[in-house]
VOLOZA-656201 format. One line per 4 residues: number of its first residue (from 1); their letters; for each residue x, y, z of C-alpha. Coordinates in Angstrom, 2 decimals, padded with zeros to 5 digits. Layout:
REM VOLOZA-656201
NUM = a = X Y Z | ...
This chain:
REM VOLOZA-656201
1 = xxxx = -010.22 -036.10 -000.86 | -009.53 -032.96 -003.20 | -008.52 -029.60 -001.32 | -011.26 -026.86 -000.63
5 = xxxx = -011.37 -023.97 -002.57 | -012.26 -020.95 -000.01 | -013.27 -017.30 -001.75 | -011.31 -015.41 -000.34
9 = xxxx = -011.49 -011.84 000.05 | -008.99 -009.16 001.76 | -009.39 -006.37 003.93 | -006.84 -003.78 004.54
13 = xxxx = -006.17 -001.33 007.48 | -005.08 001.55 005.16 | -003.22 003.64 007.68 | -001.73 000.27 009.72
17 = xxxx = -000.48 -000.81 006.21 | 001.19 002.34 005.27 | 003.06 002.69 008.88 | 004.09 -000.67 009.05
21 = xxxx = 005.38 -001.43 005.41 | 004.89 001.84 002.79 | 006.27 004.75 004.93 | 009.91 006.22 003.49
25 = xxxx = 010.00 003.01 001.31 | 010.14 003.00 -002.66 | 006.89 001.01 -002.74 | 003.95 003.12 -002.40
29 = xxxx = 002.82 003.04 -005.56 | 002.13 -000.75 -004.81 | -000.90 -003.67 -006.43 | -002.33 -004.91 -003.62
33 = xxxx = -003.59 -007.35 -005.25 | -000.54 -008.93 -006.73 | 001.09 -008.31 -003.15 | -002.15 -010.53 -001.52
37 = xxxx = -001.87 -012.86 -004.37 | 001.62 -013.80 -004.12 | 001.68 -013.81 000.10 | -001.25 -016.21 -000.24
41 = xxxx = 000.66 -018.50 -002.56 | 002.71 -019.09 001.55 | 000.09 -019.62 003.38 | -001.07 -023.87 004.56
45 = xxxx = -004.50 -023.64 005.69 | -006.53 -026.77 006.99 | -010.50 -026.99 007.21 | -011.91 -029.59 009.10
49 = xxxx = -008.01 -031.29 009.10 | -008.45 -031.15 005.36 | -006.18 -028.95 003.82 | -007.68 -025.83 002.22
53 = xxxx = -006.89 -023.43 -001.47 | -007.43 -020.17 -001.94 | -009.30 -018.41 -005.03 | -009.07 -014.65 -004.20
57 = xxxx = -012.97 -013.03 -005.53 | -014.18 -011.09 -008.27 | -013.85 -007.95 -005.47 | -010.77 -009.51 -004.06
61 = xxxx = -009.62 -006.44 -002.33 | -011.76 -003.51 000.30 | -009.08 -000.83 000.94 | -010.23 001.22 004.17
65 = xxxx = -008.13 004.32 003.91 | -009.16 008.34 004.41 | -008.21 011.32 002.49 | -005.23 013.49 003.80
69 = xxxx = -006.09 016.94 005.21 | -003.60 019.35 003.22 | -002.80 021.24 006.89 | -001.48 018.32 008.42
73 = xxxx = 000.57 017.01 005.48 | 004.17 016.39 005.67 | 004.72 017.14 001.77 | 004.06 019.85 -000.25
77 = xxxx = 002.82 016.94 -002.56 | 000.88 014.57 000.01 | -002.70 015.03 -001.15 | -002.23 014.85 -004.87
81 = xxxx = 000.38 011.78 -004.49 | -003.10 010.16 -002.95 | -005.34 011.05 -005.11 | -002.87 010.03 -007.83
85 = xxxx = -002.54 006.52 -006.40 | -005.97 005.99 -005.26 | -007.03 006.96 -009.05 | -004.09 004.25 -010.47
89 = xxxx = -005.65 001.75 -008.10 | -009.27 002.49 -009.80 | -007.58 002.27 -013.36 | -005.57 -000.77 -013.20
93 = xxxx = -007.88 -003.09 -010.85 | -011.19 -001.89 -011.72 | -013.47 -003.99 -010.01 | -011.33 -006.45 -008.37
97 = xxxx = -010.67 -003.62 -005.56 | -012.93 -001.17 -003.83 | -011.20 001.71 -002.29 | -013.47 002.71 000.95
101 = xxxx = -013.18 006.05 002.69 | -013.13 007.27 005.87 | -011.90 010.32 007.01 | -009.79 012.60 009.56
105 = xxxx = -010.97 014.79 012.09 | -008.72 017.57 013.38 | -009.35 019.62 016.56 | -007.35 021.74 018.90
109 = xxxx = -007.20 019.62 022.09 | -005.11 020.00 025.57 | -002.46 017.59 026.49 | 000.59 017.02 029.12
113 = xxxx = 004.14 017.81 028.15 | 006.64 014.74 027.87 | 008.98 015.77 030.42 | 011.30 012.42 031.56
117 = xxxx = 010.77 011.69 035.10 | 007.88 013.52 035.51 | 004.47 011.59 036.30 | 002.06 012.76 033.20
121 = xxxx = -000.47 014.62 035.98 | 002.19 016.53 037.12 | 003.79 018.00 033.63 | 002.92 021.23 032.15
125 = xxxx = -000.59 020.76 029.82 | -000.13 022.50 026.26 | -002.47 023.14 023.07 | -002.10 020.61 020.73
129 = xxxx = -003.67 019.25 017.07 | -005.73 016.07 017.95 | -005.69 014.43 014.55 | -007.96 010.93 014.43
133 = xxxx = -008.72 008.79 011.38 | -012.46 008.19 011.74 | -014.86 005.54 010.89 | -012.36 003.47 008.96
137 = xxxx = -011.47 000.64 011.42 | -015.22 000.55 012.12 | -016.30 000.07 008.22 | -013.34 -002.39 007.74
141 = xxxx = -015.28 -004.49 010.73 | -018.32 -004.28 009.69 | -017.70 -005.24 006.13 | -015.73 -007.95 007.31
145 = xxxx = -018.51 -009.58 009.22 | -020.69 -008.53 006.63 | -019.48 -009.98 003.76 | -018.62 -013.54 005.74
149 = xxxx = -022.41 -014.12 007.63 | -024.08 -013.46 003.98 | -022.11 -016.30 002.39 | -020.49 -013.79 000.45
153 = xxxx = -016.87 -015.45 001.18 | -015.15 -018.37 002.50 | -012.29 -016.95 003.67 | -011.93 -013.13 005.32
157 = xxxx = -007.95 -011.87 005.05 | -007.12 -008.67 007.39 | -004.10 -006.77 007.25 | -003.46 -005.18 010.36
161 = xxxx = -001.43 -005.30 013.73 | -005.21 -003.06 015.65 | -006.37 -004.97 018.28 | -009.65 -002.97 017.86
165 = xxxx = -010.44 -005.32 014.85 | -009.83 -008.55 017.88 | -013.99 -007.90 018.07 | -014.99 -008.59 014.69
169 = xxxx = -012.88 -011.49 013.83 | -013.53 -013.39 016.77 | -017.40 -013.07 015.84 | -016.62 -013.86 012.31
173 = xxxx = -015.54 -017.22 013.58 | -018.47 -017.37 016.24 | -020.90 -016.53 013.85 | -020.30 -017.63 010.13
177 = xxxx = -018.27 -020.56 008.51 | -015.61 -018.15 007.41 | -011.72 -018.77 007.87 | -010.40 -016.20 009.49
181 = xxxx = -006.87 -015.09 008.56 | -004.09 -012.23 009.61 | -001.02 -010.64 007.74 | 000.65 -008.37 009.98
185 = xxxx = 002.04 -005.25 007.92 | 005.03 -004.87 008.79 | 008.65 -005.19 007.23 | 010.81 -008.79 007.79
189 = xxxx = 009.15 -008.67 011.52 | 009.93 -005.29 012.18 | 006.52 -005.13 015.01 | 005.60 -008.31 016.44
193 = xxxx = 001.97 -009.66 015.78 | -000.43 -008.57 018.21 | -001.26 -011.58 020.54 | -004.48 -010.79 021.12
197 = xxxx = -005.13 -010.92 016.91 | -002.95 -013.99 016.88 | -005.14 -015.78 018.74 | -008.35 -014.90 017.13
201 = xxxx = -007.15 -015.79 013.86 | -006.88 -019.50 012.23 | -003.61 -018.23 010.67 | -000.97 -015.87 010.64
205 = xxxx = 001.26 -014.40 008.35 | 004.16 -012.18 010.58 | 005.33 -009.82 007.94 | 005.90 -008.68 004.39
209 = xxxx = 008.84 -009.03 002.71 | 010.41 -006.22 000.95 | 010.93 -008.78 -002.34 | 006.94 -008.95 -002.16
213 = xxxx = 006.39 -005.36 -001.91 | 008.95 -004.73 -005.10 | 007.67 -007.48 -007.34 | 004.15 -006.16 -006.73
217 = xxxx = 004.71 -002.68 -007.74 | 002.11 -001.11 -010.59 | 003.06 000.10 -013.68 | 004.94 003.71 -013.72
221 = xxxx = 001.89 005.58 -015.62 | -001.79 003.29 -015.51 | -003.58 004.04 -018.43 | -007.29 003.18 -018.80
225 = xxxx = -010.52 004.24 -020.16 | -008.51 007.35 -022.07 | -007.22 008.06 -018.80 | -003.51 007.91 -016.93
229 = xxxx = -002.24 007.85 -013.22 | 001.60 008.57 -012.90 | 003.81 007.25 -010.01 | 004.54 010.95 -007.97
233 = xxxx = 008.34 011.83 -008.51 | 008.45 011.60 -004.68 | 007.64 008.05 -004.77 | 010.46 006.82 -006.51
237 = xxxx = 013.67 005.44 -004.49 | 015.38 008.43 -005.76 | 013.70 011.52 -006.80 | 016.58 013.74 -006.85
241 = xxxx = 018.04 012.12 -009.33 | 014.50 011.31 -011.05 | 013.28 014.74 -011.56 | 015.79 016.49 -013.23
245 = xxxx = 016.33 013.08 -015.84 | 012.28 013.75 -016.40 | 012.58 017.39 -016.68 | 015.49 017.48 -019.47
249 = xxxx = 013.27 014.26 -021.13 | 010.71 016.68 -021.66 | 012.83 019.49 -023.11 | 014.14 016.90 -025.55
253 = xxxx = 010.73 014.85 -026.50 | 008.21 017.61 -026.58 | 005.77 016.14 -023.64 | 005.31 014.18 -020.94
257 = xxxx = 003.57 011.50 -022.65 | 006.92 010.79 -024.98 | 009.72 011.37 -022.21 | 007.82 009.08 -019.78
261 = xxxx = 007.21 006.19 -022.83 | 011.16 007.41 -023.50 | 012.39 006.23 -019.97 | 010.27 003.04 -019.25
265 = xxxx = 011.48 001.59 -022.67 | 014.38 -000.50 -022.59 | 017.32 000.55 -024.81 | 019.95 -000.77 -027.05
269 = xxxx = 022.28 001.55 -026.31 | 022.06 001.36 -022.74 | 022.58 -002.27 -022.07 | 018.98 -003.04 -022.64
273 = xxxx = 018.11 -001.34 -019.28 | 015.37 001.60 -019.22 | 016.38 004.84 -018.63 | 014.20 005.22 -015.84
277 = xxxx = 015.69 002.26 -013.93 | 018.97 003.71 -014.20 | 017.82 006.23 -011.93 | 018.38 004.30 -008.77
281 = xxxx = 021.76 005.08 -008.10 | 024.27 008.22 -008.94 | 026.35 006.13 -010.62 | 023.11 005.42 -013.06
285 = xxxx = 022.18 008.60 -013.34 | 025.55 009.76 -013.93 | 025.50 007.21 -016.87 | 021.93 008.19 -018.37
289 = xxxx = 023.39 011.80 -017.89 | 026.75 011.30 -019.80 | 024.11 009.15 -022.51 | 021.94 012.11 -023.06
293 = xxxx = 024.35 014.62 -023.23 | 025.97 012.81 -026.16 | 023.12 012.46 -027.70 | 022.52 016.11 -028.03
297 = xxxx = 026.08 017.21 -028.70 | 025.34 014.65 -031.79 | 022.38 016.61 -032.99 | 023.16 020.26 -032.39
């Protein structure tokens, strides 16, 4: 009997995705769908002990995520990396993703000082910032369910490690004819899946890899529609060393438009590589540096 072909669709828990895999990694400026794509390609899946294929949908991807509030941002550069990415993300997939926002609330709140040994009641309370994403896990559930009891899908993916999403998936499976299936996001097992979503689930993926998170990353600058998105200089595994390389590119090629097409080219004289790729390491950049200054000294 040939395999079934499920429709499968993914859902991702924007803010349990960037804590468990993106955070202080060089792979932010990720595809999700060529990530989902290729961790599908690992998953065996049987339905009714027959085993099961996967054809992601035309809208293979809902990404639940909310807008950061510029007062609580850890970077200078926070809020317009986001809306940098979220607008590559809208360029390069189109309608094969759907970005979905919720958003933050902030309010001052009371809460007890950690103090070690001391019983929470009986340490000092202190003003605090109660930050809360809001409405997010709640459209991600709803969608979820939504999507799989109108036939819309086959097959309903969730990345997260919540347990608040246990609800929805186990009436997904009560409910509908939908496989129900979990990637954890985190790093080579980093967290442990949640037991509670393990069991809910017909499958379960434990972690990313961080060779599935490289080999999934978008291009530097997305251009579409007479429009660009470029990877923020703080997103790349080295921005020390790739901010100055882009600043002097500029000088030298009269834009950004040139020195970016400059550096993402692969060059003769550099062994083939692209500039921009030598700017991993210092002993790259010391190369590309010792490149470029040569080539002025030759034209001045």
């Amino acid at each position: 009997m040939p395999s079934r072909t499920l429709r499968t669709r993914v859902y991702i828990d924007g803010f349990n995705f960037y804590y468990g895999c993106l955070k202080r990694t060089p792979f932010k400026w990720l595809d999700p769908l060529a990530l989902f794509d290729q961790v599908l390609s690992t998953i065996l899946c049987t339905v009714d002990e027959q085993p099961a294929s996967f054809a992601l949908d035309p809208l293979a991807v809902k990404y639940f995520t909310a807008p950061i509030l510029r007062n609580f941002a850890r970077s200078n550069d926070s809020v317009s990396s986001q809306a940098q990415y979220h607008a590559a993300l809208a360029l390069h997939l189109g309608g094969r993703a759907a970005i979905l926002k919720g958003y933050y609330d902030a309010r001052p709140a009371r809460a007890h000082r950690v103090v070690p040994d001391v019983l929470a009641r009986d340490s000092e309370r202190i003003d605090i910032w109660k930050l809360e994403e809001k409405q997010s896990d709640v459209s991600l559930a709803l969608h979820a369910y939504g999507d799989a009891i109108r036939g819309e899908v086959d097959h309903v993916v969730i990345v997260t490690n919540d347990t608040d999403l246990v609800p929805a998936i186990e009436m997904i499976k009560r409910d509908t004819h939908a496989v129900a299936g979990l990637i954890v996001p985190t790093r080579d097992k980093v967290r442990r899946a949640n037991d509670d979503l393990s069991r809910a689930s017909d499958w379960v993926r434990s972690h990313i890899t961080d060779d599935e998170l490289e080999r999934a990353q978008l291009p530097r600058a997305v251009v579409a529609n007479g429009k660009a998105a470029h990877k923020p200089i703080s997103w790349y595994r080295r921005p020390d060393l790739v901010a100055p390389a882009i600043a002097e590119a500029i000088r030298v090629r009269g834009g950004r438009g040139a020195a970016m097409k400059w550096l993402g080219q692969p060059n003769a004289l550099l062994a083939g590589r692209a500039p921009i790729e030598m700017l991993d390491t210092d002993d790259g950049a010391r190369e590309l540096d010792a490149y470029m200054t040569r080539w002025r000294s030759e034209r001045s």
